[in-house]
N, C-alpha and C positions, 0 to 999 in steps of 0.2 A: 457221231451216230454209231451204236453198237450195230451188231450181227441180228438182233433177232427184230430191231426194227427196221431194218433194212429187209431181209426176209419178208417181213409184212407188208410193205411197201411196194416189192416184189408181187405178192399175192394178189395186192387190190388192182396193183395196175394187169395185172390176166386175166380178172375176172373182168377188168370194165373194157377188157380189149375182146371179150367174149361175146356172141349176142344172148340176149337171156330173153325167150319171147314169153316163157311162163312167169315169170313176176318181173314185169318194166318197171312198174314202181319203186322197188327197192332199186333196180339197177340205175334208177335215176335220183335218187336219194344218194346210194351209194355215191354215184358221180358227182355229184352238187358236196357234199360230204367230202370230199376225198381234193374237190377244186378249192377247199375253204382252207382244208390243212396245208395245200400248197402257198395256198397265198398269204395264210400265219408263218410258214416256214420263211418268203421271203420276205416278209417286212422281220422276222428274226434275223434273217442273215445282214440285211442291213442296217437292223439298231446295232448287229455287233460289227459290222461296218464302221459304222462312225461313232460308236464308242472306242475301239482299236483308234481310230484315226482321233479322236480326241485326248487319248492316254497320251498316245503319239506326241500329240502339242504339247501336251503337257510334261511328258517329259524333254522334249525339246526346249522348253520356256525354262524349266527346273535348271536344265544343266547351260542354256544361258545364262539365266541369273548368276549362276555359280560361277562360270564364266569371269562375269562382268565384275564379281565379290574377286575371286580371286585376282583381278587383272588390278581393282582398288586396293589390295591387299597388297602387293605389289609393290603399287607406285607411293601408299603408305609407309613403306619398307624402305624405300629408298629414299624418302622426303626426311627418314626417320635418322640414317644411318648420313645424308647428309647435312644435317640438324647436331649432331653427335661429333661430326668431322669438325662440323664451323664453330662450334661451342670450345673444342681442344685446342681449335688455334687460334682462337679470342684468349682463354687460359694461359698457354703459353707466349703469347704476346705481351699480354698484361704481363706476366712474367719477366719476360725480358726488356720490359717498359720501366718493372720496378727496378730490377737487377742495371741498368743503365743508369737510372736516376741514383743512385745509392753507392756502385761499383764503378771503381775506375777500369775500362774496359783493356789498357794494357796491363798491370799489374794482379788488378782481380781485388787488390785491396779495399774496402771502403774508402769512399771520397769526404769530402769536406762534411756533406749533410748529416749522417748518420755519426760522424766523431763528435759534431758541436750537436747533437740532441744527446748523444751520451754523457757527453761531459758537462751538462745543463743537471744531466739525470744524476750523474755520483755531487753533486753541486750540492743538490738539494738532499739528495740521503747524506753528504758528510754533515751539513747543515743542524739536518734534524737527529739523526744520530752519534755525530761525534767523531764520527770514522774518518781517517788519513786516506786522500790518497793522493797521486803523483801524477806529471805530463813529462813527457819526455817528445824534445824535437828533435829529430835526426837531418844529419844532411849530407849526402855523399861528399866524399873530398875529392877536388879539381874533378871535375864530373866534363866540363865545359871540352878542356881537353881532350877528354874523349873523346867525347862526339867529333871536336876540329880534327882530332889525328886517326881513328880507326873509321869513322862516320854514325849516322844516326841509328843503324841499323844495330851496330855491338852497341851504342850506347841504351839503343832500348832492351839489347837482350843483362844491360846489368842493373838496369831498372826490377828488372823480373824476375834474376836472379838475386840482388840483393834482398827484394821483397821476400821472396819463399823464405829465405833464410832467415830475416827478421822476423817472419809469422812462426815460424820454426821454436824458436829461441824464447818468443814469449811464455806466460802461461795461458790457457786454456781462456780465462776469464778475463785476460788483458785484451785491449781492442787495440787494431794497429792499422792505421791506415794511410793514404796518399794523402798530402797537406797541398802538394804543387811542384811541377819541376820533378828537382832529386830529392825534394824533403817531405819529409814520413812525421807523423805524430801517434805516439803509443801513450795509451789512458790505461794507467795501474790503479786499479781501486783495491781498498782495503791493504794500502801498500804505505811505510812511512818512507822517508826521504834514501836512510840507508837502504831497506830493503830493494826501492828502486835502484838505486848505485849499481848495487849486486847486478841486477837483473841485464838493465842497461850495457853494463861489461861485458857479456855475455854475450849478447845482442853483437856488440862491436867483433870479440874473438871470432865467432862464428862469420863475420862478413871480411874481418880479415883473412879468414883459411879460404875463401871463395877462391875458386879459380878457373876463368871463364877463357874457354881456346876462344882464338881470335886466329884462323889459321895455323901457323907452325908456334903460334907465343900461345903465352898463359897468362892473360889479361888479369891482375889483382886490384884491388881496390878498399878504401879504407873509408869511417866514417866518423863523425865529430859530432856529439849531442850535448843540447843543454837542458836540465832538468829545474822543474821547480814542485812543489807539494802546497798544495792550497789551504789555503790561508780563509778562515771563516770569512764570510762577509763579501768575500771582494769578488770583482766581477770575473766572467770567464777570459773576457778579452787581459785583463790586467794577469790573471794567472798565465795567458798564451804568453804575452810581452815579457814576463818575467823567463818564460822557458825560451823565448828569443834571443834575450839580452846572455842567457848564458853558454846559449849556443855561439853565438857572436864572438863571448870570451872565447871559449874553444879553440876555433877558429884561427882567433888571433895570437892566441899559444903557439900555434903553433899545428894543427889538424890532428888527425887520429886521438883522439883526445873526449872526456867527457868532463862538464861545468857544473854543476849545483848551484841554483838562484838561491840568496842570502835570505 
């Protein structure tokens, strides 16, 4: 309400608090006049009564909602980030589900499964292409002894040491992995019978310079393998048996020593 209707407001209530005996008419006009504006005034002051008190709710209700959004938002958030955790350790599971099934879990080297699906694989490419390649069986010497005279514990740590050094020595593209026990099986593809020799040699110098503290000693160790290079046609088992039997020879030479299947 400004000044100047406030002012008038002023005015009308002095004149109807006045007596007026020369024109009653108007002074009762005026007053009937003057009781209408008041009672317009309060039913205004009350629409903006509960119009106020209705914004009110409504902003009330608004910033519930918001509330209740943000609270869902929330708990979305963390349905979301725990959805994300359980998903990474399903992943790494499988992971180490495959990594078990494939990997010998003391050496680290591939186990049996993944050498006979490789060696099925350069099978059938020498097959259809023409290409040499070679098996080489490794097998520690007096290994047994170890174990009975130091215990199982150095005997596993020459399991892992002789491994690293035989993955070492190979090439990039040769596969080399646990057969059983102390004996190792390495698949040279694209390799003829000499080249594997070479390679094999290699293999043995690097496990003979090994030298594993056992305490105040320097545990050494040596190794004896027999090779063979396959032969079109014939089966995977029949090429293993051939790299057996020369490993066997090895052996019976005398150890530290490598055989060539005929």
């Amino acid at each position: 309400m400004n000044r100047d209707t406030r002012e008038l407001e002023a005015h009308i209530q002095a004149l109807l608090a006045e007596p007026a005996p020369q024109a009653p008419p108007l002074a009762q006009a005026l007053s009937e006049l003057w009781q209408q504006y008041q009672d317009l005034l309060e039913r205004m002051e009350r629409i903006t009564r509960v119009s106020d008190a209705y914004q009110s709710m409504a902003r009330q209700r608004e910033l519930s909602l918001a509330e209740r959004f943000d609270k869902q938002l929330r708990q979305l958030e963390k349905v979301a980030r725990i959805s994300d955790r359980y998903q990474k350790m399903m992943r790494e599971l499988n992971l180490a589900l495959k990594e078990a099934a494939t990997h010998d879990p003391l050496t680290a080297l591939v186990n049996r499964r993944p050498l006979l699906d490789r060696l099925r694989a350069e099978m059938e490419r020498s097959d259809s292409r023409g290409h040499a390649f070679c098996v080489a069986m490794l097998d520690i010497d007096s290994f047994k002894p170890i174990n009975d005279s130091y215990g199982h514990d150095v005997g596993d740590s020459v399991l892992v040491e002789t491994s690293r050094v035989m993955e070492s020595e190979v090439r990039e593209y040769d596969l080399c992995g646990r057969w059983g026990g102390e004996e190792f099986l390495i698949i040279l593809p694209e390799t003829s019978l000499a080249e594997a020799e070479a390679i094999i040699h290699r293999v043995r110098a690097g496990i003979a310079a090994l030298r594993i503290r056992v305490g105040a000693d320097a545990l050494s160790v040596t190794i004896s393998a027999g090779l063979a290079q396959y032969r079109t046609g014939e089966r995977y088992s029949e090429l293993l048996n051939r790299a057996d039997a020369a490993l066997l020879q090895a052996k019976r030479a005398g150890r530290d020593r490598q055989q060539s299947a005929g």
